[in-house]
N, C-alpha and C positions, 0 to 999 in steps of 0.2 A: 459677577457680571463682566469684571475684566476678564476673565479667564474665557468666558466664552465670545467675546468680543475678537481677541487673539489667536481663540482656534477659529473663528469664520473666517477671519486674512489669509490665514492657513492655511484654509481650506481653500482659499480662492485664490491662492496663489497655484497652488498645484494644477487644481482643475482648467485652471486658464492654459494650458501647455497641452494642445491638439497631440502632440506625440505621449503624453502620460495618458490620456486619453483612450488612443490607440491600445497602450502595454496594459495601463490599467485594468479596462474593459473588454474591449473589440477581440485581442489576443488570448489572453484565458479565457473567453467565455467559446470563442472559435473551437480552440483547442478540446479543452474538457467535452463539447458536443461532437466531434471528429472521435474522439477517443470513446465513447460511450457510445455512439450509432452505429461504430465499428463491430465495435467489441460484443455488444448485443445483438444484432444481426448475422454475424460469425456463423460459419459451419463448426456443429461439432466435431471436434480436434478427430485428424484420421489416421489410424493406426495398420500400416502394413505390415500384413502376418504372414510368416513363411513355418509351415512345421512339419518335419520331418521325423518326429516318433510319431504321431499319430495314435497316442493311447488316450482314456478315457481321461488322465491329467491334466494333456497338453488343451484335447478338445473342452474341456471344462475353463482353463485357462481361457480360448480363445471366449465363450459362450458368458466369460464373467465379462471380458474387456466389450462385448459387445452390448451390453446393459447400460453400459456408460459412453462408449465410443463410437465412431465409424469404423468397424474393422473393414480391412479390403485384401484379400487373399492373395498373395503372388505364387507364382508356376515354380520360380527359381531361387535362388538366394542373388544372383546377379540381379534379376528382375526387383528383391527387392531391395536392394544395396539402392537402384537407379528411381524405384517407387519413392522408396523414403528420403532421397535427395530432394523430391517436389514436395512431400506432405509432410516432412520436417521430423517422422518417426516411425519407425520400426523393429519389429522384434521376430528374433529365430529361435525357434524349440530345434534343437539339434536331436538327432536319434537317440541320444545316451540320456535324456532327460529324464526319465518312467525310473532308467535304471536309477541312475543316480539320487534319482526323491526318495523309493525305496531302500536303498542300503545310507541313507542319512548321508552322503558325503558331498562334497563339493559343487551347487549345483551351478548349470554354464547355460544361462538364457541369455545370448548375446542381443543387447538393445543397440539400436541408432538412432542418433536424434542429429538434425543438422545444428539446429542451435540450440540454448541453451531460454526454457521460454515457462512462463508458468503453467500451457497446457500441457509441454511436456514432462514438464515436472511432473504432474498430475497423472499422467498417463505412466509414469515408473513409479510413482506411488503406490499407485492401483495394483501394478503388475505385482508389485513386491509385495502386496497384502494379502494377494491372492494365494500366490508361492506357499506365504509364513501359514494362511489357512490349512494350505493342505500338509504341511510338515507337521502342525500341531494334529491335525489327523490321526497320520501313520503313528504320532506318538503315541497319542490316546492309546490308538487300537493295540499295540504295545504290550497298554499297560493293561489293558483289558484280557488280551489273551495269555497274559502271564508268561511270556516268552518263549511263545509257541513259536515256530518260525512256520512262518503261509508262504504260499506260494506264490507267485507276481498276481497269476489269474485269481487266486482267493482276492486279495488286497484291492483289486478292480472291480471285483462284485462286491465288496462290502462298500467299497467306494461310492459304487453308482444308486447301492441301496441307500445308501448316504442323502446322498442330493435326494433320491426322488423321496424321502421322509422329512427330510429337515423342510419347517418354515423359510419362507419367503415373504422379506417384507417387500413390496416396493415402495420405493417413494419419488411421488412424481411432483417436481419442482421445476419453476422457472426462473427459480433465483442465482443458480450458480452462474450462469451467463453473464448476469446484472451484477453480481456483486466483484466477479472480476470484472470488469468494465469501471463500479464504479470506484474501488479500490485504487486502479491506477489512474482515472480521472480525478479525484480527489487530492491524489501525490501530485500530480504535474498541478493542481490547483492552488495547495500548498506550497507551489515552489513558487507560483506565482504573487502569493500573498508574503513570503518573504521577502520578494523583489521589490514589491511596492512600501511593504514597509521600512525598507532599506532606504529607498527613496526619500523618502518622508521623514527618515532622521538625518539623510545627509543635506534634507533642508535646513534643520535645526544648527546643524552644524554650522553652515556656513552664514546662517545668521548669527551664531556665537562668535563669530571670524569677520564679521561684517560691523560690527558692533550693534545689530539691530535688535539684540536683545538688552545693550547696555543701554540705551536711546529708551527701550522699553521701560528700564527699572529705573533710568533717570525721573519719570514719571513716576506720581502719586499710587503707584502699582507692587505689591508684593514680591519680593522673590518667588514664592509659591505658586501665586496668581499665574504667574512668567512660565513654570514649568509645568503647569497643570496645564495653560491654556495650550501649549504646544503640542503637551501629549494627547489632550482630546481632541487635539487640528488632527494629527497624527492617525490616532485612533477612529475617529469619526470618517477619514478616506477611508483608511480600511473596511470598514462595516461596510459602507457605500457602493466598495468593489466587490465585497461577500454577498450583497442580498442584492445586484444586479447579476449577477452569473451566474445567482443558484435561479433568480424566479425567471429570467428565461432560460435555464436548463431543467427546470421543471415545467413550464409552458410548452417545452419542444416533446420530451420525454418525460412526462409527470406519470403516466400510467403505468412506464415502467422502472422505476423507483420506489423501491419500498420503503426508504427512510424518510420520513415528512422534513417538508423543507423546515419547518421551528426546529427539530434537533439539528436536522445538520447545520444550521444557523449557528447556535447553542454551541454547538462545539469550534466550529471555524471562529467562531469571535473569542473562544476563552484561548485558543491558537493564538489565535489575532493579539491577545494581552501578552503571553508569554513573547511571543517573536520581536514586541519593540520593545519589550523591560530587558530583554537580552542586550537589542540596538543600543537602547540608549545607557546599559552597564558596558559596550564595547566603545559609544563615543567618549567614555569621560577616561576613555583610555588612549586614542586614537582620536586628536582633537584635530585633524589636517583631514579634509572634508576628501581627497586624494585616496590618501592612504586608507581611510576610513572604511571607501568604497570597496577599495582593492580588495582588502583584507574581508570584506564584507561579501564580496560575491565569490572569495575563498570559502568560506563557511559554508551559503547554500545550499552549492552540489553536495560535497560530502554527506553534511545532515538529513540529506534525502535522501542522498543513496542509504547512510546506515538506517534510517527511518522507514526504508519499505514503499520511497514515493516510485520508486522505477522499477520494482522486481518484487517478489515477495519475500519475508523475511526470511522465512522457513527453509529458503535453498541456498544462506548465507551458510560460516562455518559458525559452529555452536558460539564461540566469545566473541564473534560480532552481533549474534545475536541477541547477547547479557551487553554488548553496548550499546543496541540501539534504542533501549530503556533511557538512555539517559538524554535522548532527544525528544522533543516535545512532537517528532512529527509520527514518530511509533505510535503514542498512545491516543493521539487524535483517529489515524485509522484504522488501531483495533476498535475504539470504540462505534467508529462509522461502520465495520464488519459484522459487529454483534445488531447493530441497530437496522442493518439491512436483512440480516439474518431472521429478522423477525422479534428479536428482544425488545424488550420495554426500557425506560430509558434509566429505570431504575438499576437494571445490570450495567450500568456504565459511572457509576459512582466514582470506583476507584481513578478510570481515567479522569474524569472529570475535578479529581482533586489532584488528583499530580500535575494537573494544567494549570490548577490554581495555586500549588506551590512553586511551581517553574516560576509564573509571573510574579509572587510575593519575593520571591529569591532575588530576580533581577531585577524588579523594579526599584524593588527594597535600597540594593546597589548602587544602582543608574541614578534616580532621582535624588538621593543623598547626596552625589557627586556631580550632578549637574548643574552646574552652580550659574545662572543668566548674569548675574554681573561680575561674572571671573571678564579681563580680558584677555584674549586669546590673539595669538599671533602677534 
């Protein structure tokens, strides 16, 4: 009863502050809707194609990228140097391409991309699967003809008999739009849920510095009582600012979402436990409410950036991407990835307990060390 007594002052301390209020709520919930109305309504990504072999490779090239993309043809290579300046990508089949795919050696599809973006990412993906398709091709047939050597024109009729024989699957989805939309709204969401709970231990803090925790334990009141009720003041803003920005970001966009708001609930709060068992393992290290912050909105960015909240992980280099395992905001959006993808909640086990190791680790830490009637300063 005391503990929960001490987390509603806590609570009612915060919430009283019109600008926590604003950062809280009003701002990530803005944001995430901005970012997800955007992202969803988006044309798909446009790819300028300039090709100059013109053989049944290049055209088959162009015929895959347009399955998935908006291709748009330029005259020139000038034309599209100046195209792909506007639509952020482009790509040239040089004449020597046919040659070069058939003698295995070095092959030269020169790509442009203005910046560096996960559609374009996507779109060199693409192109490069297409490529390795038909290399693994010419090898097959290879090995099939026992090392006959064919002629260009044989290799282009076995080619095209190729395509018109092979299956075709399609598969027609409106998830991929959604699920980048909501991958990078979930990161800027996460970043904001570190914010506030950063907030919310540098209150702790400065009521250890205030003595208004010693005040506290001078009363008929537990040490325990003291740290638990803090932590669920703590905790309980948290939740408050998770399940007001998810039910009006589903209220706004509910039909296009595929993840139900109880998981992604489920998950942003087992988030929500690891981010302040970390908080309050760095106050009992960093006890100047100052320095606390500082060091504390050092952490943040980083942790997001290697976590995947602002880019995707996969266009990182390979050993940042074996370190972004060790942040809690990685495994929170793969699992938000597969759960959007159509998975059940059952495929997200793993994540779901590395989140609850995270928070055993630092809680475990934090609350041993947080001690309400040290005094401080």
């Amino acid at each position: 009863m005391n503990a929960l007594k001490i987390a509603q002052f806590y609570i009612h301390r915060i919430l009283v502050n019109k600008r926590a209020w604003f950062l809280t709520f009003v701002l990530p919930t803005a944001v995430v809707l901005m970012i997800m109305i955007t992202t969803i309504t988006s044309v798909v990504p446009v790819v300028v194609w300039y090709d100059e072999d013109q053989s049944v490779w290049s055209k088959q090239l162009k015929a895959q990228l347009e399955e998935r993309f908006e291709v748009v043809q330029a005259a020139s290579i000038v034309e599209l140097e100046q195209s792909a300046e506007k639509s952020g990508f482009g790509v040239f089949i040089p004449a020597s391409y046919s040659e070069s795919l058939m003698n295995s050696s070095t092959l030269q599809v020169d790509m442009y991309q203005k910046n560096l973006s996960e559609q374009s990412a996507l779109v060199k993906l693409a192109l490069e699967q297409f490529v390795q398709e038909q290399q693994r091709f010419l090898a097959d047939m290879g090995k099939v003809e026992q090392g006959q050597q064919l002629s260009a024109e044989s290799k282009e009729k076995l080619y095209t008999e190729y395509l018109q024989a092979r299956p075709v699957l399609k598969m027609e989805s409106e998830k991929s739009s959604s699920s980048v939309s909501m991958r990078i709204a979930m990161g800027i969401f996460l970043m904001f849920i570190f914010m506030n709970g950063l907030q919310a231990v540098s209150v702790m803090i400065e009521d250890r510095h205030n003595r208004t925790m010693l005040r506290a334990y001078a009363a008929p009141v537990r040490n325990s009582e003291i740290s638990f009720g803090y932590f669920l003041g703590a905790f309980a803003n948290g939740t408050i600012q998770v399940a007001v920005v998810l039910v009006i970001v589903h209220l706004v966009l509910g039909a296009r979402i595929s993840t139900s708001i109880v998981e992604q609930f489920l998950l942003l709060e087992l988030y929500l436990l690891a981010i302040l068992g970390a908080l309050c393992m760095i106050s009992t290290f960093l006890t100047d409410m100052k320095r606390f912050t500082q060091v504390g909105y050092g952490i943040i960015v980083p942790t997001c950036m290697i976590g995947g909240c602002f880019w995707p992980v996969y266009i990182m280099e390979p050993y940042m991407q074996r370190i972004s395992y060790y942040v809690p905001q990685r495994w929170v959006l793969d699992a938000l990835d597969k759960l959007e993808a159509g998975a059940s909640l059952n495929t997200v086990v793993l994540p779901i307990g590395v989140l609850l190791l995270f928070t055993i680790i630092f809680l475990g830490v934090g609350v041993s060390a947080f001690r309400p009637a040290t005094r401080e300063g």
